[in-house]
N, C-alpha and C positions, 0 to 999 in steps of 0.2 A: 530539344523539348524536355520537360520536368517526365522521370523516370513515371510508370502508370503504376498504380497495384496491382497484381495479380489479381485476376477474380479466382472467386472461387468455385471448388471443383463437387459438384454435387455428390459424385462416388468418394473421393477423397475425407473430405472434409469432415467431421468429427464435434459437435459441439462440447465442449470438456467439460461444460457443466454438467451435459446430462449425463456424459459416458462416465461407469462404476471404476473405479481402479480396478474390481474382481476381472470386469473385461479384458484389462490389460497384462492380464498372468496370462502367459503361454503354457509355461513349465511349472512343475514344483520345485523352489528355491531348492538348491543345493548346500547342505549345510556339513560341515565336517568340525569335531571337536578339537577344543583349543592347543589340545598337545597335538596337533598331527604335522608333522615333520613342511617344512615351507616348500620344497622339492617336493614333496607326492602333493601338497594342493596343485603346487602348478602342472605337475602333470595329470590329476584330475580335471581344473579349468580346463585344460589342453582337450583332453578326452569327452569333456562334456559340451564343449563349445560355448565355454560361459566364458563371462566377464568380471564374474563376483563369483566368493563363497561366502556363506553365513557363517559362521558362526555358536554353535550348540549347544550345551552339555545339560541334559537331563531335562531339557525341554524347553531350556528358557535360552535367550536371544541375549548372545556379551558381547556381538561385533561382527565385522566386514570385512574380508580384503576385495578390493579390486586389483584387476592386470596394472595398475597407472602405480599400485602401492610396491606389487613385484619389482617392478620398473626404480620407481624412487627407494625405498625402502631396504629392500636387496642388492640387486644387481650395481646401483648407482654408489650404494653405502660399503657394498663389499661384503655384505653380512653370509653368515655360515649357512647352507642352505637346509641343513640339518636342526637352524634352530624351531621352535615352538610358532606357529600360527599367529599366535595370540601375541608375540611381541612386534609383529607387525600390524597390528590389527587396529582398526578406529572402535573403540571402544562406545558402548552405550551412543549405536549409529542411530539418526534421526529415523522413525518407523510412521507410516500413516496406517491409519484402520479401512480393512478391504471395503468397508460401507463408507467411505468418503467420493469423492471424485476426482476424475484423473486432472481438471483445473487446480484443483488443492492440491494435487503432486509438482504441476507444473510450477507454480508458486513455489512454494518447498526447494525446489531446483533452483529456480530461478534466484530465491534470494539469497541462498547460501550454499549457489557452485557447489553440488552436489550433482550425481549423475547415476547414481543407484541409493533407492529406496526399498527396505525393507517391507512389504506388506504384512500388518499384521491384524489377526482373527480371535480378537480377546486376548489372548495371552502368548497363543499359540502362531507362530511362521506360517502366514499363505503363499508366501510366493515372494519377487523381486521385482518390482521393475524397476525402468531403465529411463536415460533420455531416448536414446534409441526406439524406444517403446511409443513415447509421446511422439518422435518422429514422422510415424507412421500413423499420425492423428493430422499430420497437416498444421499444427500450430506450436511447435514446440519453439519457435524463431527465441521468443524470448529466452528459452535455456540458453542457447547457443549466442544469445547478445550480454547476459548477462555472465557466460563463462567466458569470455572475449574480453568482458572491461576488467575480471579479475584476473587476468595475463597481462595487464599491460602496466610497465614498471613507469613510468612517467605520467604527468599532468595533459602533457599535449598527445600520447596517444588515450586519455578517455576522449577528448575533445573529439578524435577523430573515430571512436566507437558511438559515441553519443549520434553522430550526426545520422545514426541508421535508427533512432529512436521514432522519427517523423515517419518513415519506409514501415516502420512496425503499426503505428498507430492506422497507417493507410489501409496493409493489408487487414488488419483486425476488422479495418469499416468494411471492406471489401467483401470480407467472410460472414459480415452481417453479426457478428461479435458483438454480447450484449452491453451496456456502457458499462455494466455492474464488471462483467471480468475484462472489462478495457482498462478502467480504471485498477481495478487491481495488479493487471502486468506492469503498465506503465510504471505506475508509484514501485512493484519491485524494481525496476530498471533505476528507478532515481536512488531505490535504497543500496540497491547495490553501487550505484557512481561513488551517493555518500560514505559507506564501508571500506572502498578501496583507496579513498580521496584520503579516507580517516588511517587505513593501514600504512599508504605512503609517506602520511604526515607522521607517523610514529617513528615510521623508520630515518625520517631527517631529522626529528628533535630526540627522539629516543622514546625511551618506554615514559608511559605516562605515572607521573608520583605518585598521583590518588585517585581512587574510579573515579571514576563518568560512566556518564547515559548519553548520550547521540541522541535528542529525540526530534521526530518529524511532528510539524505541526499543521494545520491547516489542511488542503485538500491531500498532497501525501499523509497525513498524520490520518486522512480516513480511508486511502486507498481509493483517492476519486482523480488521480491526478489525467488531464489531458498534454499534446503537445504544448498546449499554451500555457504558461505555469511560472509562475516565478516563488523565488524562495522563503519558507517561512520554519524557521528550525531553531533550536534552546540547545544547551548542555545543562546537563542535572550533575554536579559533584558530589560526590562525598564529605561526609560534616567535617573530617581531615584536612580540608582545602586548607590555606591559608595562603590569601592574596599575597602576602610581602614574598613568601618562600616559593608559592605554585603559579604566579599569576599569570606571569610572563610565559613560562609554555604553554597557556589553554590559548593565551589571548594569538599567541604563534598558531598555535594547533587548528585553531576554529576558524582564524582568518584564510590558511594554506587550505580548508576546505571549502569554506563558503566562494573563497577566488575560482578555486576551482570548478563547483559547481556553475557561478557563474560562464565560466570561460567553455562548459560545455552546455550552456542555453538555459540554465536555470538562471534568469537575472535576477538582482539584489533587490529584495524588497523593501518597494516605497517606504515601509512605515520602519525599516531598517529591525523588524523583527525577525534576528538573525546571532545563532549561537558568538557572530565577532564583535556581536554589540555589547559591552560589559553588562546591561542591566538582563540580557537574557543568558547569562554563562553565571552560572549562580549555584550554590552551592545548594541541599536540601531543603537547609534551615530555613533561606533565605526564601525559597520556591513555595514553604509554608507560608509562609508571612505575606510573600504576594498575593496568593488564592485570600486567604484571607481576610485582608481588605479591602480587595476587590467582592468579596460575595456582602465582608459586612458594612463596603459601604457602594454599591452602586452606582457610582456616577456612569457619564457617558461613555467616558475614556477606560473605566474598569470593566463597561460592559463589553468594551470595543475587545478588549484582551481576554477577555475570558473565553470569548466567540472565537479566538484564534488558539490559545493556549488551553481550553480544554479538549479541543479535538487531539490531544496528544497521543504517538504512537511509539515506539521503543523502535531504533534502530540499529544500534552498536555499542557495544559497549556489556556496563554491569545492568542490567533489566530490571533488576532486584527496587534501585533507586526509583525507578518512574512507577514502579507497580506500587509503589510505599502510598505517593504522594499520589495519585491515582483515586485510590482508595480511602485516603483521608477528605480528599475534595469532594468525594460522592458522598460520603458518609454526612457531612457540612451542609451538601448544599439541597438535600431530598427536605429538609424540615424549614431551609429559608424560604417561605412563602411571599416575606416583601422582597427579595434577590428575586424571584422566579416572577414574580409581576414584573420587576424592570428589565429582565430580560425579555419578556412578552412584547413590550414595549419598544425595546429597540428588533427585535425580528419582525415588526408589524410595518418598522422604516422601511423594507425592503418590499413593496407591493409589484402584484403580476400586473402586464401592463395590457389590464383593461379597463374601457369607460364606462359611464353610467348603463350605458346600450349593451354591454358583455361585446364590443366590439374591439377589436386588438388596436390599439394605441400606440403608433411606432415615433420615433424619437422625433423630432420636428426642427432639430438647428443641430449644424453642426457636422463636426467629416463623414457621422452617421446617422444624419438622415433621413428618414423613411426606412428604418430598421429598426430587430426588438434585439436588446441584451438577454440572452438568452441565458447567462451567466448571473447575475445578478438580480435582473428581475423574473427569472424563471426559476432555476435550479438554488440558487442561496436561499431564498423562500423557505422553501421545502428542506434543506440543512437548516436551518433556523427553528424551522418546526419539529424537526427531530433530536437537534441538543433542548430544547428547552423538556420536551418527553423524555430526554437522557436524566438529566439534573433532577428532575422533578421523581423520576422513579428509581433514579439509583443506580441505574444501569452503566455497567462499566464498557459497553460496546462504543467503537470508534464510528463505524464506518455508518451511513447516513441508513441504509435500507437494512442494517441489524438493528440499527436505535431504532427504527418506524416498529420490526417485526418483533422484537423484544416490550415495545410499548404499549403493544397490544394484548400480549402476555402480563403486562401489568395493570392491564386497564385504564391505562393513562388516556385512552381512543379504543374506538371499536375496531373489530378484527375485519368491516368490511372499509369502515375510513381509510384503516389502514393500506386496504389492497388496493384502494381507487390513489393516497397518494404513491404508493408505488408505481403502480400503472403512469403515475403523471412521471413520476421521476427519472424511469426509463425512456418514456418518450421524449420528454426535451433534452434530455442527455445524450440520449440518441442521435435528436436532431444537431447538437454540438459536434459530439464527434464525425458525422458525416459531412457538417458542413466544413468544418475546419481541415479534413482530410481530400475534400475538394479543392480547399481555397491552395494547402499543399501542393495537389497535383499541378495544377492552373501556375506554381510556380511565386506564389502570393504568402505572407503570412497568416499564420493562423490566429485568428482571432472570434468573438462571440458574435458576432450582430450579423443575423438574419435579416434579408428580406423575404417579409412573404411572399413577395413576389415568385419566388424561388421552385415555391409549395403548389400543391394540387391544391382545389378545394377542399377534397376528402383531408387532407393532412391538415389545412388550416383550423378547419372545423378540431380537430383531435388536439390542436394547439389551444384553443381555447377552452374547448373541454378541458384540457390539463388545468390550466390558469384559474378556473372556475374551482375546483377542487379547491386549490391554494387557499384561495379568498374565500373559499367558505369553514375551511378548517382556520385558517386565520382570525376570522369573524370568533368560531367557537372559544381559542384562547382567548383572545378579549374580553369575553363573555365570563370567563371563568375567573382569568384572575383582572379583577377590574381596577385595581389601583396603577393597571400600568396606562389607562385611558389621559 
């Protein structure tokens, strides 16, 4: 029988969006300054029962060591135990602010295998914590799947780490996990495949000639990724490329990753929008010139790519490059008012699937049947309706429920429109991921198409409430920019 999820434990369980990181300080960090002998930290760690020291002098925060650094750094290296802290030490260590949450720690971890976090309080050290820490929240699985894929030196051991991605997404529905940080683990869990897919392929072709950017696009690119997910990913080069001299290792580099991804479940996307396809491995200059003619000229096929390649997100690599191009593309597309009507236009193709009656509408031929896409005609809706809020106002937010709350802030919608499609967006998200995490159990792939048969009344009802939101905020773009009619 297909393995069940855990349910979850009412005492236990922890929702990590609302718990403070302050909660998660036991102790006050332990910090000792940068000349203090590598022997007395450890016999401080030892005496203190920690696992980390900070790092200190005169109030300001230079660095880490953890026991894993003793271990490699020292002991493994041979190093004098008499030298300085600080040349063992991870310098300028990632820190979050005690008023974040301990879901934004877990992230943090999770994408960049990391297992102590500095806490800090404006300028000043609050505290440490730990994965250990998040442990004892009952959801820290993601740390521990995403420090697992970064151990494993081979292609066919991510394959066999990947395959506890489904088990994650299970317990997540299980713990009743909202889709917003569903979405956010998962997509770190692909970021990280793609990081070490990308570290493995450096170390079989060598170091790379000239930056790159790794960038995610599509629903990883907003952090909305579900089990079902297939690939949508670009390279951004540096203006230094030169196809005759570099071409031939990205075209190696990006294929050894995209293979890879596919071979741990991320399959090759239909529209082959994928960093091994030469036209999306492109140098800056070039990544200008696409944005470009696609905003100043419109067709169907530029509106098709803009919808996938503006949701772009930085994964590996130099950041510097996609925050360039980023920035130039907001700047572009806030004052194209005939671009923003034919984007109107084509997010208007995607309608919720109700009739003249507001009565739910399911698919009527075919292997689905008396089912609603809950993916396309529910949830892309609503992404649709929020990049065109992005573009229109500027906003350099990726992910679908900052574009809504940032649009609101701009005025692009009211702050209650806003909150009602949020409320829509969770809930058919929600319905996604618990259905898919069903069909998992049951032993079935995961896929979008609902029966409501499935549902209560109470929840059907709530479905098309949602639906109804779409189509009347849909109606208002219409209304506003009319040359997309």
């Amino acid at each position: 029988m297909p393995e069940q999820p855990q349910p979850r434990s009412a005492d236990n369980y922890v929702n990590l969006i609302t718990t403070p990181v302050k909660a998660l300080i036991k102790r006050p960090a332990v910090t000792l300054p940068p000349h203090t002998p590598i022997m007395e930290a450890a016999q401080i760690m030892r005496d203190q029962r920690v696992s980390s020291v900070l790092i200190v002098q005169d109030g300001v925060l230079f660095g880490l060591i953890t026991d894993r650094d003793l271990r490699n750094r020292v002991v493994a290296a041979g190093l004098e135990t008499s030298r300085p802290i600080v040349e063992i030490a991870t310098l300028a260590p990632m820190t979050i602010d005690i008023h974040r949450h301990a879901f934004d720690a877990l992230l943090m971890m999770a994408r960049h295998n990391i297992h102590h976090v500095p806490v800090m309080d404006g300028a000043q050290v609050a505290g440490m914590i730990t994965s250990t820490d998040l442990t004892e929240q009952q959801s820290n699985s993601a740390v521990y799947l995403a420090g697992a894929i970064y151990k494993q030196t081979s292609v066919a051991g991510l394959v066999e780490v990947s395959a506890r991605i489904k088990r994650l997404q299970q317990n997540l529905a299980a713990a009743e996990a909202s889709a917003y940080s569903t979405g956010h683990i998962v997509s770190a869990i692909t970021d990280a495949l793609t990081s070490r897919l990308l570290q493995l392929g450096e170390l079989q072709f060598g170091p790379p000639p000239v930056d790159y950017a790794w960038v995610a696009a599509g629903s990883q690119g907003r952090n909305e990724q579900t089990a079902k997910s297939d690939q949508d990913n670009c390279m951004v080069l540096d203006d230094a490329y030169d196809e005759a001299t570099h071409g031939e290792y990205f075209r190696q580099l990006a294929r050894f990753v995209c293979d890879g991804l596919n071979e741990c479940g991320y399959v090759y996307c239909p529209g082959e929008m994928m960093a091994m396809t030469d036209q999306w491995r492109q140098p800056l200059r070039r990544w200008r010139q696409y944005f470009h003619r696609w905003i100043d000229q419109p067709e169907p096929k530029s509106l098709m790519l803009t919808c996938v390649f503006f949701d772009q997100r930085f994964v590996y690599g130099k950041q510097e490059l996609v925050d360039r191009l980023r920035s130039e593309v907001l700047q572009r597309t806030r004052t194209q008012r005939l671009f923003l009507a034919f984007m109107v236009g084509n997010a208007l193709t995607h309608q919720p699937p109700l009739n003249w009656w507001g009565n739910l509408s399911l698919i009527k031929n075919g292997e689905h049947a008396g089912t609603i896409d809950l993916k396309h005609t529910g949830i892309v809706p609503i992404i649709d309706l929020a990049r065109v809020y992005a573009l229109a106002g500027g906003c350099a937010a990726v992910n679908t429920r900052e574009r809504l709350e940032n649009a609101a802030a701009s005025g692009e919608i009211t702050e209650q429109r806003v909150r009602d499609l949020l409320d829509a967006l969770e809930y058919l998200s929600t319905l996604r991921i618990q259905h898919q995490a069903r069909r998992m159990s049951d032993g079935h792939a995961a896929d979008n198409y609902l029966r409501p048969s499935e549902l209560s009344n109470f929840e059907r009802g709530h479905l098309k409430e949602a639906f109804a939101v779409v189509k009347s905020l849909q109606g208002v773009l219409a209304h506003r920019y009319p040359m997309s009619r």
